[in-house]
N, CA, C and O atoms as a GROMACS GRO file, in nm:
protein
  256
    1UNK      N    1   2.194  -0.802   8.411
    1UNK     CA    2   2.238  -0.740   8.534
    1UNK      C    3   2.344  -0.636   8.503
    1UNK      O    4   2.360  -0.524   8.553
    2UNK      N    5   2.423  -0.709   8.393
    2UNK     CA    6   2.540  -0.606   8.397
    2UNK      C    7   2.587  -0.538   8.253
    2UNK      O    8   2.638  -0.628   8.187
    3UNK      N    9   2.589  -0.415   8.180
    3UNK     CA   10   2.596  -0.392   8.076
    3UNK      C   11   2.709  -0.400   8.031
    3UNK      O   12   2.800  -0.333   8.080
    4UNK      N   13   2.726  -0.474   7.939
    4UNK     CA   14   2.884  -0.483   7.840
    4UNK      C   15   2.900  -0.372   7.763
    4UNK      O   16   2.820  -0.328   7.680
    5UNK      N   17   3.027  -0.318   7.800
    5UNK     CA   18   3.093  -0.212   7.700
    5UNK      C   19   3.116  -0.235   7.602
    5UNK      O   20   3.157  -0.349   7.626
    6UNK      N   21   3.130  -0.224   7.476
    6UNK     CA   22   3.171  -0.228   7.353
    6UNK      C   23   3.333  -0.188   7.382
    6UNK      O   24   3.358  -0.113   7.477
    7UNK      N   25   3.425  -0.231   7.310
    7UNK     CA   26   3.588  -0.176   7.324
    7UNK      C   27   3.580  -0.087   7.244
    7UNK      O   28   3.502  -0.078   7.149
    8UNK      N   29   3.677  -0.001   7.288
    8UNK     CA   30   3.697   0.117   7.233
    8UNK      C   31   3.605   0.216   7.276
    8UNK      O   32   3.581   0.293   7.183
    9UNK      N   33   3.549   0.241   7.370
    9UNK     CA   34   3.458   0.309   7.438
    9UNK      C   35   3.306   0.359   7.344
    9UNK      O   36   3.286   0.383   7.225
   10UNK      N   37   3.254   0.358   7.419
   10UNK     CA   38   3.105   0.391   7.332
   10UNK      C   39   3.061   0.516   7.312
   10UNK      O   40   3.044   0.559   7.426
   11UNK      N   41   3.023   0.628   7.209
   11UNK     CA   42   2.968   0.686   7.173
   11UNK      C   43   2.854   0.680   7.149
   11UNK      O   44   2.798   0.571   7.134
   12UNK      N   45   2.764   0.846   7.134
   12UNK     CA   46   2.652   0.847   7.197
   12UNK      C   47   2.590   0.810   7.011
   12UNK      O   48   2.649   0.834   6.906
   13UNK      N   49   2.452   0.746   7.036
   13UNK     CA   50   2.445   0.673   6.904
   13UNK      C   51   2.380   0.808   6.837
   13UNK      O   52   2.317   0.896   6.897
   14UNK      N   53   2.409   0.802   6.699
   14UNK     CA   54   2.410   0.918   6.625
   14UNK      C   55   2.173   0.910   6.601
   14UNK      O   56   2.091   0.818   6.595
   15UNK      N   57   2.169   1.010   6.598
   15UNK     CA   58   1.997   1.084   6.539
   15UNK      C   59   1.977   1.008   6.414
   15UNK      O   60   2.065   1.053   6.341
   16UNK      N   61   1.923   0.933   6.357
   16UNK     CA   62   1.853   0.906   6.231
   16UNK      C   63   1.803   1.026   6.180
   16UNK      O   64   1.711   1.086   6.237
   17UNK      N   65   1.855   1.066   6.080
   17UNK     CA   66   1.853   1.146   5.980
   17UNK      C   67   1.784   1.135   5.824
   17UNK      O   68   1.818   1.026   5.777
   18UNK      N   69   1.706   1.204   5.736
   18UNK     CA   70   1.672   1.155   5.624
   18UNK      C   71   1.707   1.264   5.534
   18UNK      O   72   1.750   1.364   5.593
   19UNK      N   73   1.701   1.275   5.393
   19UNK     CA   74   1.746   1.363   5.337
   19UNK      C   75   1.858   1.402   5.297
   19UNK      O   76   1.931   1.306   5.270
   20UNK      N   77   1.908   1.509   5.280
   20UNK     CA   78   2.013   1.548   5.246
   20UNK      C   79   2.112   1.558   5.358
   20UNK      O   80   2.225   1.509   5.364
   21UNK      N   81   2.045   1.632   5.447
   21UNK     CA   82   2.160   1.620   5.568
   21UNK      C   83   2.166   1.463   5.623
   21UNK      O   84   2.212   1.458   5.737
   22UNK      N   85   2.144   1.384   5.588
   22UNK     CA   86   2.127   1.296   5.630
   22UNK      C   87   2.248   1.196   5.611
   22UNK      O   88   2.327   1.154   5.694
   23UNK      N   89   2.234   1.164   5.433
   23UNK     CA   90   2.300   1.174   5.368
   23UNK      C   91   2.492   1.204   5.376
   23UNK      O   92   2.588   1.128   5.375
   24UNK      N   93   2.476   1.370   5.383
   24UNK     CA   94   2.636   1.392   5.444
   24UNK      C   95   2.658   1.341   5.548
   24UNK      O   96   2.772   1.297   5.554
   25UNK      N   97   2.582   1.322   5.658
   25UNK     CA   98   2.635   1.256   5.773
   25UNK      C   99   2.648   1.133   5.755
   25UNK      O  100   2.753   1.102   5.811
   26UNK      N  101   2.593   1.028   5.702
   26UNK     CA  102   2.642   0.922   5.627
   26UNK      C  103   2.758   0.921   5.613
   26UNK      O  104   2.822   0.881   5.710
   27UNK      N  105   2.810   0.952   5.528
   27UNK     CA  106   2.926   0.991   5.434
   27UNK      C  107   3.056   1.032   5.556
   27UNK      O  108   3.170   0.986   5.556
   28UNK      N  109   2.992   1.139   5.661
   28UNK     CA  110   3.084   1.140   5.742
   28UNK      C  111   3.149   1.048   5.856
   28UNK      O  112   3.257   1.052   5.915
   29UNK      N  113   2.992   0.928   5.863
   29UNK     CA  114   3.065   0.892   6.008
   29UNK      C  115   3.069   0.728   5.989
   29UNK      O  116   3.090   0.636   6.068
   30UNK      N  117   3.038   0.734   5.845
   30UNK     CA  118   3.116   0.594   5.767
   30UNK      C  119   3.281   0.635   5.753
   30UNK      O  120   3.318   0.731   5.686
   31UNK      N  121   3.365   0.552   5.822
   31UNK     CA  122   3.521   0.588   5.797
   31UNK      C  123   3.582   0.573   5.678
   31UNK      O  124   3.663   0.646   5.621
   32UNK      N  125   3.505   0.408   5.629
   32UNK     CA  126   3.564   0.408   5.463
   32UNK      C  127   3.488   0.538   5.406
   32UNK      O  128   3.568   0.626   5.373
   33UNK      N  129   3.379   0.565   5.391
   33UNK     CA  130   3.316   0.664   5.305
   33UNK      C  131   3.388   0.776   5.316
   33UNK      O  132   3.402   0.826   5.204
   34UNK      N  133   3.449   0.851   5.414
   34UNK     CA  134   3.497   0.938   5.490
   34UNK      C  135   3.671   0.975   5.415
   34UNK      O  136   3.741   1.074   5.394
   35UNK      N  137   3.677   0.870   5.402
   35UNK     CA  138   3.833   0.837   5.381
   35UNK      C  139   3.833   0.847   5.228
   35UNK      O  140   3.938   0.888   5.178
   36UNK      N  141   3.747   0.820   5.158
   36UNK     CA  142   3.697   0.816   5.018
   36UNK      C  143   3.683   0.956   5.006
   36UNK      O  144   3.779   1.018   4.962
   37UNK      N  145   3.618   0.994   5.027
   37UNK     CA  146   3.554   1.117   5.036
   37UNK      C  147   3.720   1.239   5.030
   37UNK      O  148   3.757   1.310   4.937
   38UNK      N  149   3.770   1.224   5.135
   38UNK     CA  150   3.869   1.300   5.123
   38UNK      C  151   3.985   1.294   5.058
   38UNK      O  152   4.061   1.386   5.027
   39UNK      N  153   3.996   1.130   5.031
   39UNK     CA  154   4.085   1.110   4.877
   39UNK      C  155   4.071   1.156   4.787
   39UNK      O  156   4.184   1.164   4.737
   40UNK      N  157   3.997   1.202   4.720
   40UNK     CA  158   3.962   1.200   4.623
   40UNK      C  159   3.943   1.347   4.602
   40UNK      O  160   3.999   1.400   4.506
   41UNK      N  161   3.861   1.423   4.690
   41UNK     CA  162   3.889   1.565   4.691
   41UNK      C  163   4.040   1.608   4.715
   41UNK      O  164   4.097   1.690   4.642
   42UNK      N  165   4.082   1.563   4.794
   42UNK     CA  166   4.266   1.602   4.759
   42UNK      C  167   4.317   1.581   4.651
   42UNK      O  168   4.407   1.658   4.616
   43UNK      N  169   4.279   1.472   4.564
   43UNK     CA  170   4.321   1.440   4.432
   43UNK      C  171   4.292   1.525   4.356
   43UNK      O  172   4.372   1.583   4.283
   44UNK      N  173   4.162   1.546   4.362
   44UNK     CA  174   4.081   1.708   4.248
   44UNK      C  175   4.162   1.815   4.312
   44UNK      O  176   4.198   1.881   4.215
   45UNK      N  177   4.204   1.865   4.404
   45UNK     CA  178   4.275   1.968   4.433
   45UNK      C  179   4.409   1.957   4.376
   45UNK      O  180   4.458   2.060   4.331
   46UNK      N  181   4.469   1.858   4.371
   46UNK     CA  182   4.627   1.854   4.346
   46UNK      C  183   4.605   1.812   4.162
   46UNK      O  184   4.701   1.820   4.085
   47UNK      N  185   4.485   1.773   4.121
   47UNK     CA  186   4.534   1.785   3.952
   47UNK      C  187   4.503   1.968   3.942
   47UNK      O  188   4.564   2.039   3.862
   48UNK      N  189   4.406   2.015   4.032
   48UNK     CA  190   4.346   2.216   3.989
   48UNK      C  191   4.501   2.250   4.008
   48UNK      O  192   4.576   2.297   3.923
   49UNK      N  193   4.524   2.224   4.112
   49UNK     CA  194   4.680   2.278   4.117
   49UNK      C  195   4.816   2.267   4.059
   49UNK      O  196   4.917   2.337   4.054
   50UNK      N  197   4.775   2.141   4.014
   50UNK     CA  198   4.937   2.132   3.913
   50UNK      C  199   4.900   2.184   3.753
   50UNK      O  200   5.000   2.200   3.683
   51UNK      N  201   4.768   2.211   3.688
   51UNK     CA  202   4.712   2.266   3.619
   51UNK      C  203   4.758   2.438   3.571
   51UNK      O  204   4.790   2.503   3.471
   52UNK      N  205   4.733   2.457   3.738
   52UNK     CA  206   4.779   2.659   3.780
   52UNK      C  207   4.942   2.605   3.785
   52UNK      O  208   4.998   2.660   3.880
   53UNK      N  209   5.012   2.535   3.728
   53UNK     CA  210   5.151   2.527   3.747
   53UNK      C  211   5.205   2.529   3.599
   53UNK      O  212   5.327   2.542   3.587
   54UNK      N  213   5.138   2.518   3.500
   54UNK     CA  214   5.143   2.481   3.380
   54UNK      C  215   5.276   2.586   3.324
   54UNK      O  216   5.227   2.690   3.280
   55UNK      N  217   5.404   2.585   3.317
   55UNK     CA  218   5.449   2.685   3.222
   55UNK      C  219   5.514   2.724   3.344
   55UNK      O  220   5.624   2.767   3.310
   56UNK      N  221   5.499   2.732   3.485
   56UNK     CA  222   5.613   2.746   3.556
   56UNK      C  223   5.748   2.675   3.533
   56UNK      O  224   5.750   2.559   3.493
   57UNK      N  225   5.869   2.747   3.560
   57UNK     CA  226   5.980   2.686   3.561
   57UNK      C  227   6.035   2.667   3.710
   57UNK      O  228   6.053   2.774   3.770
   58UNK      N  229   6.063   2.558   3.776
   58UNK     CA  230   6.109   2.548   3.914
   58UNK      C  231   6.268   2.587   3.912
   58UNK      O  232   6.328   2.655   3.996
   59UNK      N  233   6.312   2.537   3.814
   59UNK     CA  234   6.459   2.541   3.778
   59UNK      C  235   6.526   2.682   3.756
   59UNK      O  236   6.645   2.701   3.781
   60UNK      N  237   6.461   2.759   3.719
   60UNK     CA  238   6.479   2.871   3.625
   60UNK      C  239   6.557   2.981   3.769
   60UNK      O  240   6.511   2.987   3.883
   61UNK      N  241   6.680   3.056   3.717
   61UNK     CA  242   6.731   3.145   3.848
   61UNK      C  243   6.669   3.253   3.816
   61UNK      O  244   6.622   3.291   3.709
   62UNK      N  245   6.678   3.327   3.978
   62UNK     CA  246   6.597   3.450   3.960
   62UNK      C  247   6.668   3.535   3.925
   62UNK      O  248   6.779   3.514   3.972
   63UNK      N  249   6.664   3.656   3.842
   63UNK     CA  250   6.712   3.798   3.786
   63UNK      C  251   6.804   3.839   3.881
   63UNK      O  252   6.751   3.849   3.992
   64UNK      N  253   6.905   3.862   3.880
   64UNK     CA  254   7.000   3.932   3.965
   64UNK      C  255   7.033   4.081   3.934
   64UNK      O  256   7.113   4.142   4.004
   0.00000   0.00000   0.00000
């Protein structure tokens, strides 16, 4: 008679997908996967970047 809400309100249920796009959307609308996913690319960004830092001096004053 009466439909139960799920808590946290319900969203509309995602398209079955196969393939590749399929796949990334996986990845996206799994939260652990999601959360993985962007760990880890921040991590590869922040070793490329402290890499391009190599031989900088932070300390060093500037030329007056």
């Amino acid at each position: 008679m009466f439909k139960v809400m799920p808590a946290g309100g319900a969203s509309a249920p995602r398209p079955d997908r196969s393939g590749i796009k399929g796949k990334i959307m996986g990845l996206y609308y799994d939260p652990f996967k999601w959360s993985l996913v962007k760990s880890v690319g921040f991590f590869l960004f922040g070793i490329r970047t402290a890499r391009d830092f190599i031989g900088f001096d932070v300390l060093n004053p500037a030329p007056q």
